[in-house]
N, C-alpha and C positions, 0 to 999 in steps of 0.2 A: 071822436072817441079815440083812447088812445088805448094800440097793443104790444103788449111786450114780447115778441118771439125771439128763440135761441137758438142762436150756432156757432160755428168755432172758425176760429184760425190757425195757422200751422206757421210754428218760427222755430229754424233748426229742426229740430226731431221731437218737439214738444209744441200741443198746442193747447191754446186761452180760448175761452171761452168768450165770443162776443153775443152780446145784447141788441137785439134790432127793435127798436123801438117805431113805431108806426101811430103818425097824429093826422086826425084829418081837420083841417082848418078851416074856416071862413075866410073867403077870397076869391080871387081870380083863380081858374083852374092850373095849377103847377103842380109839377113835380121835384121835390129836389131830395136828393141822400147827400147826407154829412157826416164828418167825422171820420175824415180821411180815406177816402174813397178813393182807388185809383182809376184810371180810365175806363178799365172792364168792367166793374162797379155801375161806374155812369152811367154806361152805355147800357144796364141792364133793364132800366125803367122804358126801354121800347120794347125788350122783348116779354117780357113781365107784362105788360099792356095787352100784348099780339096774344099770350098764352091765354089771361083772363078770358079778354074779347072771345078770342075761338072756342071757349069752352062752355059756352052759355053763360057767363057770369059778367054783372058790369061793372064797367072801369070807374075809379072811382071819377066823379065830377067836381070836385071839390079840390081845394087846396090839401094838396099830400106832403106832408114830413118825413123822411126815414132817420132815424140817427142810430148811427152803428157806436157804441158804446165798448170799451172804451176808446174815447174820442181823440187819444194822443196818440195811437197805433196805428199803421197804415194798414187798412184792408185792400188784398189784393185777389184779380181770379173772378169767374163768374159763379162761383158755387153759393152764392148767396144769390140768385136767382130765386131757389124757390122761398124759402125762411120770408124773404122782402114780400113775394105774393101772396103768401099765406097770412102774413104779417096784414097784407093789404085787405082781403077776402075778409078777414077777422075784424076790421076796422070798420068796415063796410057793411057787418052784418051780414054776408053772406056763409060764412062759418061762424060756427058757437066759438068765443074766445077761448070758455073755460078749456084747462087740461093740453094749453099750448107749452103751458110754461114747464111739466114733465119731461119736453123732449127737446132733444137739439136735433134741429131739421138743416139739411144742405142740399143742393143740387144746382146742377147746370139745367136752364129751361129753352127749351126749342120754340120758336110760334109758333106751333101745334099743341104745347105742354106737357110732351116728352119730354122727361130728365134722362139728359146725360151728366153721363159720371164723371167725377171729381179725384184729388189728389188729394193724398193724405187722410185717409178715414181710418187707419190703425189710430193711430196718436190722437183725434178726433175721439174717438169711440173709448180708448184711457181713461180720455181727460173728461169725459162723461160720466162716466163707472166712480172718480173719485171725485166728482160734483155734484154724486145722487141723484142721476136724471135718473128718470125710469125708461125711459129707451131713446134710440137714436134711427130716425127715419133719415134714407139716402136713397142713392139708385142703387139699384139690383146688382148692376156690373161692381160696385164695390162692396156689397153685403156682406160679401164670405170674409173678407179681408177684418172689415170689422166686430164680426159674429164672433172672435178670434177674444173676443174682452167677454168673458162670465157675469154676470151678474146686471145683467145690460140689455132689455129686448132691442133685436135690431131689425127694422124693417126695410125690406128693399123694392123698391117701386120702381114700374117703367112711366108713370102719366103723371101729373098734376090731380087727375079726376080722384086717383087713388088715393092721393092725399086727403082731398075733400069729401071723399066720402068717406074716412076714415072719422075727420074729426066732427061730420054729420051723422058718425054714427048707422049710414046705408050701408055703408062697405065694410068690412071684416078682413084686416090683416093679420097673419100670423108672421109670430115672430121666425126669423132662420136661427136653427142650431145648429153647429158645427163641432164633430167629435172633434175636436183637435188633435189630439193623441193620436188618437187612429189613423188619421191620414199624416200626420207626420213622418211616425213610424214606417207607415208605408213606404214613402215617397222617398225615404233616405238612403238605400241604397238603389237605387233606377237612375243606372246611369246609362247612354248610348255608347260610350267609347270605355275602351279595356286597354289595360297596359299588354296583355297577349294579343292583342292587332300588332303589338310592334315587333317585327322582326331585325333580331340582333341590337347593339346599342344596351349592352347589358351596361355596361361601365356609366353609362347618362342614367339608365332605370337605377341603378346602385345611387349614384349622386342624388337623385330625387327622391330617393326613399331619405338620405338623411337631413335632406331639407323640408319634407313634410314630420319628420322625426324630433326637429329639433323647431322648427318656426323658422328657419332658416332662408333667408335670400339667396337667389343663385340668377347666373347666367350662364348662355350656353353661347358658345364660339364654333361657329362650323361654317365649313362649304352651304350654298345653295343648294336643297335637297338633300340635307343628310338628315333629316326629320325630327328636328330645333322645335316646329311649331307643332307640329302630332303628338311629340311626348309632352309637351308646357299644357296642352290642352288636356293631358289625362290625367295630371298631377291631381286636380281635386277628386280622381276616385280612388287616390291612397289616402288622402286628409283623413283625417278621424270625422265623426259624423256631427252634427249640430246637435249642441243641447240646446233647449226648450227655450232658455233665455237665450241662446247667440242665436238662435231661429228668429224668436220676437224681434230684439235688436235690430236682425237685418231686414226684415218683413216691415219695418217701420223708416227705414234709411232708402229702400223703394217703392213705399209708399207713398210719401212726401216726395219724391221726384216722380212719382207717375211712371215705374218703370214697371211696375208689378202686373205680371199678365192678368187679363179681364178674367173673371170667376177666380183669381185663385186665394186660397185661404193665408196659407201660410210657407214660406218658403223652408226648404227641406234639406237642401242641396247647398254647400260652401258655392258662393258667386264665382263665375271665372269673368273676369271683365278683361277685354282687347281692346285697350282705345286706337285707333289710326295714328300713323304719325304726323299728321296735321294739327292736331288737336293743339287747342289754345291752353293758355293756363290756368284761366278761370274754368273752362271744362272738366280740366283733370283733379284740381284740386277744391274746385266748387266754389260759386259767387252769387253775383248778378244784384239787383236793386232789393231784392228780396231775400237774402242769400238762400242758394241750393245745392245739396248736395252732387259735387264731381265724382268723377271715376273711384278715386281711390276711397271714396266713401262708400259709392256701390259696390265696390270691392272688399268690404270690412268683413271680417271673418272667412276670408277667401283667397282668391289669387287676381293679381292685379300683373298682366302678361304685355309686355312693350316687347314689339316684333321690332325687330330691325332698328333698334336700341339709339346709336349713331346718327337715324334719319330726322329724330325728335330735336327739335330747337331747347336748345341749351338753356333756355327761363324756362324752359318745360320744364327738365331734369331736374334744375336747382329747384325749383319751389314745390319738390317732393320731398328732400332735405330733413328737413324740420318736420314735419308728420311721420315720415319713415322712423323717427325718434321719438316723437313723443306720444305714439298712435293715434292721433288724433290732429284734427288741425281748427282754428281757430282764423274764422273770417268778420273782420270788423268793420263796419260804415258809420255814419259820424253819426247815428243815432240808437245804435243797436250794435251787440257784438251776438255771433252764435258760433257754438262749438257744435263738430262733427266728427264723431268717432270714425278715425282709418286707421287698425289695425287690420292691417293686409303682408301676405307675402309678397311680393316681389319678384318675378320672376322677369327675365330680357335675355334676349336674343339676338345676335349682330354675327354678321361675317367677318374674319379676319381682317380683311381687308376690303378695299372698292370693290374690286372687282371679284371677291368672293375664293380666292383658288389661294390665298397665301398657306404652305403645308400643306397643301394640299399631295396624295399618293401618287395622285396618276398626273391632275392636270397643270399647266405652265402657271404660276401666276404675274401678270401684265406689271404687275406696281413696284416703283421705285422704292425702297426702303424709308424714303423722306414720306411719302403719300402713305406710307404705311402709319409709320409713327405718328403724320397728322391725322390721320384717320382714326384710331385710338385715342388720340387727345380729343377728342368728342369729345369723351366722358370725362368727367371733372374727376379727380384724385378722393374730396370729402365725398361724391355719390358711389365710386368702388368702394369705398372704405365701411360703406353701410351694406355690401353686398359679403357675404361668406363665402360662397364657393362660386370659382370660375370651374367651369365645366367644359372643356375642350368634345366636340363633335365630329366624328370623320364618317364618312360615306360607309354602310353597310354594303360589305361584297355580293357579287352575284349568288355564292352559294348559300347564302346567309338568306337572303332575298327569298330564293326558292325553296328553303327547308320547309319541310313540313312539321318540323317539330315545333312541339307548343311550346310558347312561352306562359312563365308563371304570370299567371290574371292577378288582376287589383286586387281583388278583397284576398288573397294571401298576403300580399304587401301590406296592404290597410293593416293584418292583423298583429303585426310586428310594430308598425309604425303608433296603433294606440298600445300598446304593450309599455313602448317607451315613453310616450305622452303620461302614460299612469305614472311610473316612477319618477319624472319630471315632476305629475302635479304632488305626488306626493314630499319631493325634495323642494321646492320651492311653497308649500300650505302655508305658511308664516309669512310671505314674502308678496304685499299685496301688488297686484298690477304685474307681477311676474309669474307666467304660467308655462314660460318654456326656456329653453337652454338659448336661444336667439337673443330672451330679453335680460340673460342677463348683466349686470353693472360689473364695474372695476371692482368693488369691496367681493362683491358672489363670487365673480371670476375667481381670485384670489383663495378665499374660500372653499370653493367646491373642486375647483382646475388643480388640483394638488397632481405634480407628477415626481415621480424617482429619479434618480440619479441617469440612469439611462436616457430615459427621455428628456430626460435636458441635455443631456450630450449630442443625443438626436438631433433635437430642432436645435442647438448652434451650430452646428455641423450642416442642418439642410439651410440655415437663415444665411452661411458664409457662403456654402457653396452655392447657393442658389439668387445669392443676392436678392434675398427677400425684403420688401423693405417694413419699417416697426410695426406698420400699422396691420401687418399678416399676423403679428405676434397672438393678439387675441382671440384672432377668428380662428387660428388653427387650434389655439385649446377650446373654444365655446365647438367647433363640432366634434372636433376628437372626445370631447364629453357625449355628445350625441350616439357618437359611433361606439362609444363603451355603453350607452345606454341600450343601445340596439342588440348590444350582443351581451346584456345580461349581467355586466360585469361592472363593478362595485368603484374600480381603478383604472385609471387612465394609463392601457398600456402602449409600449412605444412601438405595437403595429396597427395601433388607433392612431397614433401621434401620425406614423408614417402615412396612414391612406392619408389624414387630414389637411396635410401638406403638398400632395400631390394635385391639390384642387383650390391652388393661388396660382394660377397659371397666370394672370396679368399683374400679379406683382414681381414675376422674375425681368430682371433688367437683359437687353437683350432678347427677349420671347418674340417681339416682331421685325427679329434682323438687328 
């Protein structure tokens, strides 16, 4: 008898819809899955065996076929566990076939026939909804994630037995609904960390409000402890909050990597990602035989935060390059290409120097002016040239330390910071793929960076005397737009021009000795 059960695979952030086909043959008793199966695949017909067996139900005795259609796709992962067993049950006579073919089934099966859960059942349960299934049966731990698609019953089970008593009609599932909305909303402003925990470092909070204001990349230069990594990590509760689509989007970019914590619906919160400075390059910008999404893709509509900027190997840095530009990056193997949306800020942090104390107020610093300069040359010239503001950090004083006065909290910041976002989306509505003052081109630039007579007197005057070199030219008008947008004002004036200027600290020649 042969049966046709369905489920899905996930490539990029998009997945197809596979066909498992189930024949039972006259022969010698074997098992074989075709149609490019990778090892986890293979290996699933002993535990698919163990699950049957231990559940009261027999194996089949007969010559067994699976074909995973289509047969020129590599199926990878054990989430086709259960679909193959049910597929098998159904063959066997043990479940009614009819009413298989409504649902796309997936799951990891245990020898006991506990499912465990699976990756990528957002994009799974999509790709359902616009292939008119009538629901999509999974395990429980991913239900909520994909409850998230309307029009789609979604079943969530801990056993095999539930499946089978499902399609015998003993058992009664009910489908999970999820207000989405409502917990959205909810969950959007709950954050643990406030920009008023910081004491003093008004001038670094000032800097980060115009880097969340405009889309803006920055880095922060300080001593050891002057709290580089405390303010980078509160930056996303000034972000503006997710809309519904960049919530989906990134609810789908950690889903398909499995990062998405168990029970949760929907992601609510811009991502802060901190990779280590070990990391390889397929980690950070996402690979593998299957491609999957890296850091700066889990990063997408968020903040993508490199501690100790310098310690990162140099093919790390460079092949952030080219996605820092085109938000997106694109990974190809000789049989498939996929693209993975990375529109992320950029946020790094580094010490002066080696040893941390160059400028530093109080203490000695140890390093020769040679170790300095190669120290700096870390960073390649084309990866500064994608960053906007260098942000100089110096130790907050004792008094400062111990004041008791409050500083202004996030969501006052936030409310400035979407203030300017609006006027942005509003100046750039005609303009696709451009939705903030960071993305924009030479022709916009030009365009919209309109300055007076003064202010060009200005910046040649700070470009000579500060021996700024070309490549500041742009960055200082795309935030001094920023910082006229922050304060409301229509014209780029030349005490916008001024602060903007003040925050190329590593394009002045001479800054480290």
């Amino acid at each position: 008898m042969l049966v046709k059960v369905f489920g899905s695979a996930v490539y990029g952030v998009e997945a197809m819809t596979i066909t498992i086909e189930v024949d039972l043959a006259t022969g010698t008793t074997g098992y074989f899955i075709v149609g490019l199966p990778d090892n986890a695949v293979k290996e699933s017909i002993e535990r698919i065996l163990s699950a049957i067996k231990n559940n009261g139900f027999e194996r089949p005795r007969t010559k067994v076929v699976v074909n995973m259609a289509p047969a020129d796709v590599k199926k990878a992962g054990s989430a086709y566990d259960l679909p193959i067993a049910i597929g098998m049950l159904a063959a066997t006579g043990q479940i009614p076939a009819e009413g298989l073919e409504e649902y796309i089934i997936m799951g990891e099966l245990s020898l006991d026939g506990a499912v465990q859960p699976i990756k990528g059942s957002l994009p799974m349960a999509i790709q359902a909804r616009t292939e008119k299934f009538k629901g999509f049966i999974l395990p429980k731990q991913n239900a909520r994630e994909a409850a998230l698609v309307n029009n789609l019953e979604v079943y969530g089970v801990d056993h095999i037995s539930e499946v089978t008593g499902f399609f015998n009609k003993t058992q009664e599932l009910k489908p999970l609904v999820v207000n989405t909305r409502e917990e959205f909303f909810e969950a959007q402003s709950n954050f643990d960390v406030d920009f008023n925990d910081v004491k003093g470092q008004e001038n670094v909070k000032r800097a980060l409000e115009i880097a969340a204001a405009g889309g803006h990349n920055a880095i922060l230069i300080g001593p050891p402890g002057a709290g580089k990594t405390m303010l980078a990590k509160r930056l996303p509760t000034i972000l503006p909050p997710l809309s519904l689509h960049e919530a989906l989007e990134t609810t789908k970019i950690h889903s398909v990597a499995g990062k998405l914590p168990v029970n949760t619906s929907l992601i609510a919160r811009r991502p802060f990602r901190s990779p280590h400075h070990t990391i390889s390059d397929a980690a950070l910008v996402g690979g593998g035989g299957i491609p999957q999404p890296g850091e700066i893709s889990l990063a997408h509509n968020g903040v993508l935060f490199l501690d100790e900027l310098p310690e990162f190997k140099r093919t790390v840095l460079e092949v952030m390059r080219q996605p820092m530009e085109e938000r997106r990056v694109s990974i190809s193997r000789a049989k498939l290409s996929i693209d993975f949306p990375a529109s992320f800020m950029l946020i790094a942090s580094m010490n002066p120097c080696p040893c941390g104390y160059f400028n530093h107020p109080e203490k000695e610093c140890t390093c020769t002016p040679v170790v300095v300069h190669r120290y700096l040359n870390k960073i390649s010239g084309p990866l500064l040239d994608r960053i906007d503001l260098h942000v100089e950090v110096t130790p907050v004083p004792f008094n400062e330390l111990s004041s008791q006065k409050n500083s202004e909290t996030s969501d006052n910041v936030r409310e400035r910071v979407i203030k300017a976002r609006e006027i942005q989306a509003k100046r750039f509505e005609n303009e696709p793929g451009v939705y903030c003052n960071a993305q924009m081109g030479s022709k916009l630039l030009k365009e919209i960076c309109v300055i007076n007579n003064i202010g060009q007197n200005l910046l040649k005057t700070a470009m000579d005397r500060l021996n700024l070199s070309a490549r500041a030219y742009d960055r200082i008008l795309k935030v001094s737009r920023t910082i006229a947008d922050l304060a409301g004002s229509e014209d780029i004036r030349p005490e916008h021009l001024a602060e903007a200027i003040q925050y190329r600290s590593l394009d002045r020649e001479g800054w480290a000795g």
